[in-house]
C-alpha positions as CSV (number, residue, x, y, z in Angstrom):
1,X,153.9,59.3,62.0
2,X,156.4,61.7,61.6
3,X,155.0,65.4,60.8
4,X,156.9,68.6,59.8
5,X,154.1,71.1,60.2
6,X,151.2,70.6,57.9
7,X,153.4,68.1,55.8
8,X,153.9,64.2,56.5
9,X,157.7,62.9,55.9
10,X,158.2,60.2,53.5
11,X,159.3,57.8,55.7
12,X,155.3,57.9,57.0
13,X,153.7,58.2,53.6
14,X,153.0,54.4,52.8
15,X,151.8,53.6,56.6
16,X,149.4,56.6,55.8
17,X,148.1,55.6,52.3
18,X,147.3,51.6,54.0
19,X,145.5,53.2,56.4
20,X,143.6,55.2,54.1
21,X,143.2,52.3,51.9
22,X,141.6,50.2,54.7
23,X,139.1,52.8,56.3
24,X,137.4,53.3,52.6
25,X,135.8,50.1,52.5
26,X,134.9,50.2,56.3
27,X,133.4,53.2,55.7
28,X,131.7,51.9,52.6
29,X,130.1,49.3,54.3
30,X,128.7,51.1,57.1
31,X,127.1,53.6,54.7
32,X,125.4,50.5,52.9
33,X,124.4,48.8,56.0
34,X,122.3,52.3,57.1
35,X,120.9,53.0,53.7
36,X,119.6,49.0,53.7
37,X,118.3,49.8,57.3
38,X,116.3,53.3,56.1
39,X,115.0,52.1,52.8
40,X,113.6,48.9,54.6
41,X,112.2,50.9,58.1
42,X,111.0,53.3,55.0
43,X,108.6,50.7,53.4
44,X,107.5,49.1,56.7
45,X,106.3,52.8,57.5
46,X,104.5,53.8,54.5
47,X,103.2,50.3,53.7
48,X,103.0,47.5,56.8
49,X,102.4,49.6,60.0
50,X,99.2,50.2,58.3
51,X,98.1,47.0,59.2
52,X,100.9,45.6,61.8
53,X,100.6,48.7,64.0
54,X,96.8,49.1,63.7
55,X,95.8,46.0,65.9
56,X,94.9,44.2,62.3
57,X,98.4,42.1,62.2
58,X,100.5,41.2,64.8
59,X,103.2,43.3,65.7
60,X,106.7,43.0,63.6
61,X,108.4,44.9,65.7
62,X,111.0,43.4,67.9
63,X,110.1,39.9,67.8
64,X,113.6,38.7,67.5
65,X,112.5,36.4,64.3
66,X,114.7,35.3,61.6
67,X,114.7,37.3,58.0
68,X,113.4,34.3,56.1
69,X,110.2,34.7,57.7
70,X,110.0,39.2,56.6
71,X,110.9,37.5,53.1
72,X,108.7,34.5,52.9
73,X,105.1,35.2,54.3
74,X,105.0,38.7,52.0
75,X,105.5,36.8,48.7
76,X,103.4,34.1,49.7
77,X,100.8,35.3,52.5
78,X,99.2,33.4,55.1
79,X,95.9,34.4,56.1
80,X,94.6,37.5,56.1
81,X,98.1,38.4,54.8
82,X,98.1,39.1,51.1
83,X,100.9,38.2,49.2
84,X,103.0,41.1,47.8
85,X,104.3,40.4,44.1
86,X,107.8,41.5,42.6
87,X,105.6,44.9,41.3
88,X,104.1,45.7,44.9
89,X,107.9,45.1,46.1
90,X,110.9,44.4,44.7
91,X,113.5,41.7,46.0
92,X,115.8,44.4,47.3
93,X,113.4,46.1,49.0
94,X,111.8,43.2,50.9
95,X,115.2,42.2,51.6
96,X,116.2,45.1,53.2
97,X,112.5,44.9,55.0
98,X,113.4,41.3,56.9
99,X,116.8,43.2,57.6
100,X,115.3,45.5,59.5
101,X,112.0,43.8,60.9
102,X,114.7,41.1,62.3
103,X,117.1,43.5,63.8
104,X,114.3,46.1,65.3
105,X,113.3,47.0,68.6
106,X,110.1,46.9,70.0
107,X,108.5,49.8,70.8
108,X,107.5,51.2,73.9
């Protein structure tokens, strides 16, 4: 890139403009990918840990399972699991929930 002070010659203006153009949706997506993350490590706060991190469920946490299973078992439940409906939890939401449950980390 040729620069002349604070201004960029014309010669280097489209190379600069592509590059812009490429880091937007790069950026984009990694700004998703976190707000998925929160609003899903969000809900298993206020709503599941109540029961998975209380000895009452098993622990979620870390268990390296696929997301079909944090998307299946809450609209359905199995045992002393209720099943959440659409109103307790919307499709995003639980989607963004096995996101996160299936990516997370025990803890220590």
């Amino acid at each position: 890139m040729v620069s002349n002070g604070n201004r960029i010659s014309t010669r280097a203006l489209p190379g600069v403009l592509l590059a812009a153009l490429l880091a937007v949706p790069a950026m984009s997506a990694s700004a998703e990918g976190t707000a998925e993350i929160s609003r899903g490590q969000q809900y298993y706060e206020k709503i599941c840990a109540k029961c998975h991190e209380a000895g009452i469920g098993p622990v979620l946490l870390g268990r390296g399972l696929p997301e079909v299973i944090f998307t299946t078992i809450p609209r359905s439940g199995l045992r002393a699991m209720p099943a959440f409906r659409v109103s307790d939890i919307d499709d995003a939401t639980l989607q963004s929930l096995a996101k996160y449950l299936a990516n997370s980390k025990p803890k220590p």
